[in-house]
N, C-alpha and C positions, 0 to 999 in steps of 0.2 A: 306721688313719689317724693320721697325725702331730698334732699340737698346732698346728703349721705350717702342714701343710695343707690342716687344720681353719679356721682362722684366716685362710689364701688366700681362701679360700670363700665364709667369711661376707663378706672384705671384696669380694670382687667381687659375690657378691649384695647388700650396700648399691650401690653404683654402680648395677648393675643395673637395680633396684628405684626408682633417683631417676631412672637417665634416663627410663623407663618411667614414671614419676610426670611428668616434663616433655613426655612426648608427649601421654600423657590429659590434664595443663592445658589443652596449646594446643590439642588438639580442643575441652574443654568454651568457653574462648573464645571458638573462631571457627565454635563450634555455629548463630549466627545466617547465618554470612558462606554464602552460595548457590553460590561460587564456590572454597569451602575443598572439600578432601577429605583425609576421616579418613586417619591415619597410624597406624602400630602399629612395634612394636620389635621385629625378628626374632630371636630367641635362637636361639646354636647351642652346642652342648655341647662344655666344651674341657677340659682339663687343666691346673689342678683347677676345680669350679664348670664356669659356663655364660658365652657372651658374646654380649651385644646386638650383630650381625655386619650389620645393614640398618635405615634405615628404610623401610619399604615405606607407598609411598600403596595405597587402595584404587582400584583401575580394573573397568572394565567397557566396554570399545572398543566392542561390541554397542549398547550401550544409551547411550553418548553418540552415535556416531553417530546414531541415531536420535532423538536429543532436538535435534542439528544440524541434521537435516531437517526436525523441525517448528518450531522455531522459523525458518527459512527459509518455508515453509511460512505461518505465521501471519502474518508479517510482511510479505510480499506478498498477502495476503486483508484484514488490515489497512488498508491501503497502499486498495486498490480499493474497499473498502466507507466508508471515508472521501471518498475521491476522490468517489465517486458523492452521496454526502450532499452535499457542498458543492457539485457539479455542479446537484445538483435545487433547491439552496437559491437559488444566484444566477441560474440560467437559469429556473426554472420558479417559487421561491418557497416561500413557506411551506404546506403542503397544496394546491402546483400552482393557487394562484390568481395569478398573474400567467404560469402559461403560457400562450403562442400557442393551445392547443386550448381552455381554459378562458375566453381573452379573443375567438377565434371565436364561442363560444356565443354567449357576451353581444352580441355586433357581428350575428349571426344572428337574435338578440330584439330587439333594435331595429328591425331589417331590418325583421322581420315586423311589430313594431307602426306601422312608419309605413306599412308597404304596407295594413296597414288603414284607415287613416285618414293617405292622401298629401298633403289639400289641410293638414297641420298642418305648418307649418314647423317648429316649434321639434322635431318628431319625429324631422324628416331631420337639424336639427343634431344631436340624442342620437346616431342612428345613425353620424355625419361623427365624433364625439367618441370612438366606441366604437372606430370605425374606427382615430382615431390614438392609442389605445392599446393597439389589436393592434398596430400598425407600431412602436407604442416599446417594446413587449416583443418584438417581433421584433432590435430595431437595440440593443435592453442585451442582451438575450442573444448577439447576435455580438459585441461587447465582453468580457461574462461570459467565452466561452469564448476568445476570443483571451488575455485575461489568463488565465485558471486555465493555459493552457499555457506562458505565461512564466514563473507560478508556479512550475509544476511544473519545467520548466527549471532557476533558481533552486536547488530543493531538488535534485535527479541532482545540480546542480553543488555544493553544500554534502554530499551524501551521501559523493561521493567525492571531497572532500578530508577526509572522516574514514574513510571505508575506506582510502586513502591511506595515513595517521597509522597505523592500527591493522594496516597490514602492516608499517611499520617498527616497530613495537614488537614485533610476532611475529618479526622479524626476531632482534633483541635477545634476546627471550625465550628462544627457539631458540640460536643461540649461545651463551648461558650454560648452557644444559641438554646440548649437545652438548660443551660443555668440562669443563662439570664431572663429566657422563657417564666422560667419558675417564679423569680423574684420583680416579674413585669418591670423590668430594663427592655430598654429601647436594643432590638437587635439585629435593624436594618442593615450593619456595616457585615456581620457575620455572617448575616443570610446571602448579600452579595461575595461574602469571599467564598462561601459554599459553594454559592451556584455557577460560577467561575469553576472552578475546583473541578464540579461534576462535568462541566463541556470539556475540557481535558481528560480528565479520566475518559470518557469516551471517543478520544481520539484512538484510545488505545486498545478497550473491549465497550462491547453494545452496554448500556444502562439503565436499569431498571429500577425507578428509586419509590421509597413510599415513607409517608411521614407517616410518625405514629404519634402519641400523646405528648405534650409540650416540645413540639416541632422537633423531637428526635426523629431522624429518620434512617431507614436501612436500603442498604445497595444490593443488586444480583444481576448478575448479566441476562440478556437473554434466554438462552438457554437455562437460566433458574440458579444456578453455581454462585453461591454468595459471597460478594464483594464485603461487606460493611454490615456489621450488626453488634452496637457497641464499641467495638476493637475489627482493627483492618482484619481482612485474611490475609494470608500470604501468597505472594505471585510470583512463585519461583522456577528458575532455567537455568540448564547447566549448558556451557557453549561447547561449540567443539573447537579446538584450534585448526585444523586441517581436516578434509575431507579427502577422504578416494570416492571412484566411482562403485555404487552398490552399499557404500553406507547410510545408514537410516538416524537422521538428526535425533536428539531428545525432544520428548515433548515437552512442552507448555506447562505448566498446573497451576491452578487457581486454588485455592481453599485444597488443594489433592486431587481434584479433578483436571485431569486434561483440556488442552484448548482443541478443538477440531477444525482444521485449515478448510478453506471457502474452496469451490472450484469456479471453473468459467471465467473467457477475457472477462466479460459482463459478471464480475464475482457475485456470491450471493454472501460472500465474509461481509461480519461488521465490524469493524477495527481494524488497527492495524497489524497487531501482533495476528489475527488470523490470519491475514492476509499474506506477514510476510512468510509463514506456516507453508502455505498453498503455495509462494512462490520457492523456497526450498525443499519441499517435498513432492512436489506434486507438477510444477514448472517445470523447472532445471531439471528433475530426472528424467521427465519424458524428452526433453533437449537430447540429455546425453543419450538415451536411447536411439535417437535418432543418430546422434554421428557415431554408434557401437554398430546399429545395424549397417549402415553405407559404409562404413569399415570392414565391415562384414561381407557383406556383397561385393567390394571389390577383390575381399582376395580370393573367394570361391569365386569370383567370375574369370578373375588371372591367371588361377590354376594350370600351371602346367599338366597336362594329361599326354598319356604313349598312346603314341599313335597305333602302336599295336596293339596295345588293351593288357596286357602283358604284368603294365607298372602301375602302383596305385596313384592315383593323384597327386599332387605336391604344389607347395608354393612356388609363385611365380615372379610376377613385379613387386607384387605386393606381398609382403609376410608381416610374423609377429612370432610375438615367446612361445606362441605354443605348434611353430614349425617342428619337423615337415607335415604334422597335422594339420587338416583343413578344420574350420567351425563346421556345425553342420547346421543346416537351412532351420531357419525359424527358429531356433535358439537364440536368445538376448546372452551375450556376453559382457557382462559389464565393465567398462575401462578400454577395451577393444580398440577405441577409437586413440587413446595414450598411446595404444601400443605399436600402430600399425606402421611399418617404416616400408622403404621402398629396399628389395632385394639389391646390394651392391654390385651381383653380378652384373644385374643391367645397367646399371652406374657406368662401370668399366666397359660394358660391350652394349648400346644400344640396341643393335642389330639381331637380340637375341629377343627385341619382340616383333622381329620379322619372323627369326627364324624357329625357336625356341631352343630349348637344349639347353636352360639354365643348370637343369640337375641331371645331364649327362645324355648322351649321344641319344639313349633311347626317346627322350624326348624331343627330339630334331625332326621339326617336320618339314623344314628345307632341304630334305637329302642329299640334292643334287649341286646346293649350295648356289642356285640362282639369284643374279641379282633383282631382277622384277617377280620375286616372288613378292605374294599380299595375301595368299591364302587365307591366315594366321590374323595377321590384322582384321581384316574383313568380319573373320570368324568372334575378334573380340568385340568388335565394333556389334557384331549383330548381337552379340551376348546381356552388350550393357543394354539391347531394348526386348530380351526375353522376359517373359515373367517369371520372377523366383518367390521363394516362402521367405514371408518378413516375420519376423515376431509380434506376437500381439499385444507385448507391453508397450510399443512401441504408438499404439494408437492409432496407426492408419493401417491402409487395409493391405494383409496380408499376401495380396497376389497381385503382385505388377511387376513393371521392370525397376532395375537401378536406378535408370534414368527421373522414370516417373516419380518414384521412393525419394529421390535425391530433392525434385523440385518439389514436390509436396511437403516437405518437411519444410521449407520457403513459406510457402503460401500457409499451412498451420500455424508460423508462427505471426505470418501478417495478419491472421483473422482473427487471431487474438488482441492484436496489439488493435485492430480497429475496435474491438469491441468494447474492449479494455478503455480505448480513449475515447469513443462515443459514452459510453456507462460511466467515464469522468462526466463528462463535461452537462449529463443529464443529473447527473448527483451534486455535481457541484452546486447546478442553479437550486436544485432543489434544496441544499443545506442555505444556501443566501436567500431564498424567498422565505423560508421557515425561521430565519434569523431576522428576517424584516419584519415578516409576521409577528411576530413576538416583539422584536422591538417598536413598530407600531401600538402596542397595548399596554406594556410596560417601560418602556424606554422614554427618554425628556422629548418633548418637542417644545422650544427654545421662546419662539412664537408666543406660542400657550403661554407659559412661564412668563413671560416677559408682560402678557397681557394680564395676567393674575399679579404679578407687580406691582402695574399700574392701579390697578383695585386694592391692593393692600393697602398705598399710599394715601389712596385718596379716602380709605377704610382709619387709617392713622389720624390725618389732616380733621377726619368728622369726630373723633375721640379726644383729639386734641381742642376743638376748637368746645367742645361739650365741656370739657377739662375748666379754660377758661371761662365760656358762661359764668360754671358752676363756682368756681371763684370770684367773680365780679360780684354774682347774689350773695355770696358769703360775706364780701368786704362792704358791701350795700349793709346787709346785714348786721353785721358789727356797728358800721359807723350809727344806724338809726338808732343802734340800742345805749350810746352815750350820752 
């Protein structure tokens, strides 16, 4: 070997040596950043020495895919098991003491202490008082859920105008990778701001990505509805500013395809925009169903009836807009539960649900105008544990009592909210092991780095000190040749 090159050698392993030294910097740097991935310096052997000919990111397509599904994945389970907490908090309360089944009891224990002792006025007023705040947790809870679905409205429509934002920027991102692809530029920084880019996008809908020829690559959700192919598609939502009960929100659309909302506490949504879908259309209505129908049954249970049979039915304690008609059994009335107020007659006369005779003498069934009459009470008291026709939108099961209908709607919405928060907390780990995973393969370990350092320098120190030889023999050289 020449003196020459000898001296080629050494100076391309310094070069070498330092850009290799600048790759492991910027790993141990962006050792924190979750969204970096380690880079290494491809050496290929040339003549003379070696040349750093790539840098190569670490990938693993396997294992982000799969960290993009659960983080979709988590993010609609999230989405649900929240939704339901704030559901139970403003329609039901803090440990379900302002629900309708909870505020039945209580209206139920009055009932019964004045049918014990009916000639005590101030009884039937407790009972009349208990009454009206069953009916104002009835009429805030149709409020509650008509707002939580405006809410949620609101948020789909702020969702995607940041899924929006974050396909034009993958837009971007993409372009720079497929140009600089072309013209073999280094385009480690782009790929990181892509693949960044793609774990957000799917916080929002499920992702499905594929590269194609110089690392362009195209988006589609799950379901197949294409995200990204050249130019974003559009993800657009119109909000609604208020709801009533029995309206039906707009849909979703992707590229012009609708989004289809998840069901189950345990959702099967992946995203969040399905999720919060399922939680306005499909949650919150069956809610309101629930406080339409125990709206419903109490005023068909209160009904004043003639004792003769003579008069047709009519409301009692309880009415609404569509007095002196009753609802009729197993029909959903939607809003029912806004509507339901306590009749004022009993307001002003408690004793008219000892007695009756709210809508006139013929329906007096205390003739005689006894004070330890309890007939009437008794009679309503057995009523709210007859079984009646529920509705079937309603989702539970059609033939029970009041009573049971009242507390079941309780316990549906607690088996949710378990399920909802157990299918957190099994999604969650599973998106942090899938994220470990992945960063275990692709991500810095510091360590490493540090020890690939220490080899670089002492890789440096052997090139330098070949450096000098190689000059001593030159200057040896020189001087013998004067």
């Amino acid at each position: 070997m020449s003196l020459t090159s000898a001296l080629n050698i050494a100076q391309t392993a310094l070069f070498n040596s330092s850009r290799q030294t600048s790759v492991v910097s910027r790993n141990i740097s962006e050792a924190s950043n979750p969204d970096y991935t380690r880079r290494s310096a491809v050496l290929s052997s040339t003549a003379p020495g070696a040349q750093i000919v790539e840098i190569r990111r670490a990938t693993d397509h396997a294992l982000f895919r799969q960290n993009l599904t659960a983080i979709s994945d988590w993010r609609a389970q999230a989405t649900i098991s929240q939704g339901l907490n704030s559901l139970r908090t403003q329609v039901n309360g803090v440990d379900n003491a302002s629900a309708p089944g909870s505020l039945l009891s209580e209206f139920q224990e009055e009932l019964q202490t004045y049918a014990g002792t009916p000639s005590n006025r101030s009884l039937g007023e407790n009972a009349v008082e208990a009454a009206r705040n069953l009916v104002r947790s009835l009429n805030n809870g149709n409020k509650a859920v008509q707002s939580m679905r405006a809410d949620i409205d609101r948020e789909i429509a702020t969702s995607v105008e940041e899924l929006n934002r974050h396909l034009a920027d993958f837009e971007k991102a993409n372009n720079e990778i497929v140009t600089g692809t072309r013209v073999g530029r280094d385009v480690s920084d782009a790929l990181d701001r892509r693949d960044a880019l793609l774990k957000k996008i799917s916080e929002y809908v499920p992702v499905n990505n594929t590269v194609r020829s110089g690392n362009d690559m195209m988006l589609t959700t799950a379901g197949g509805i294409t995200l990204f192919e050249t130019v974003p598609r559009a993800v657009t939502f119109t909000p609604e500013n208020t709801y009533q009960a029995g309206m039906t929100g707009n849909a979703l659309h992707i590229d012009g395809v609708p989004i289809t909302p998840g069901s189950g506490g345990n959702t099967n949504a992946s995203g969040s925009l399905a999720a919060n879908l399922q939680l306005r259309d499909e949650t919150t209505v069956r809610m309101q169903s629930h406080l339409d129908e125990i709206a419903r049954g109490l005023i068909s249970t209160f009904a004043e009836t003639d004792p003769s049979g003579t008069q047709p039915n009519a409301t009692g304690l309880f009415t609404w807009s569509g007095e002196p008609g009753l609802p009729a059994d197993g029909t959903l009335i939607n809003g029912l539960a806004g509507e339901i107020v306590i009749n004022d007659a009993y307001i002003d006369n408690p004793q008219l649900l000892r007695d009756g005779g709210a809508n006139g003498a013929d329906y007096n069934h205390n003739t005689t105008g006894a004070a330890s009459y309890s007939e009437l009470l008794n009679t309503r008291l057995e009523s709210l544990n007859n079984p009646m026709q529920f509705a079937a939108e309603a989702g539970l099961s059609t033939d029970q009592s009041l009573t049971s209908f009242s507390a079941e709607t309780i316990s549906w919405l607690e088996g949710l909210r378990q399920d909802a928060s157990s299918g957190a907390q099994a999604k969650e780990a599973l998106s942090a092991h899938s994220a470990m995973a992945l960063g275990n393969e692709t991500g810095v370990n510091v360590d490493e780095e540090m020890a690939l350092l220490l080899e670089l320098e002492r890789s440096y120190e052997a090139s330098a000190r070949l450096m000098r030889a190689v000059d001593e023999m030159l200057g040896t050289l020189m001087e013998a040749t004067r």
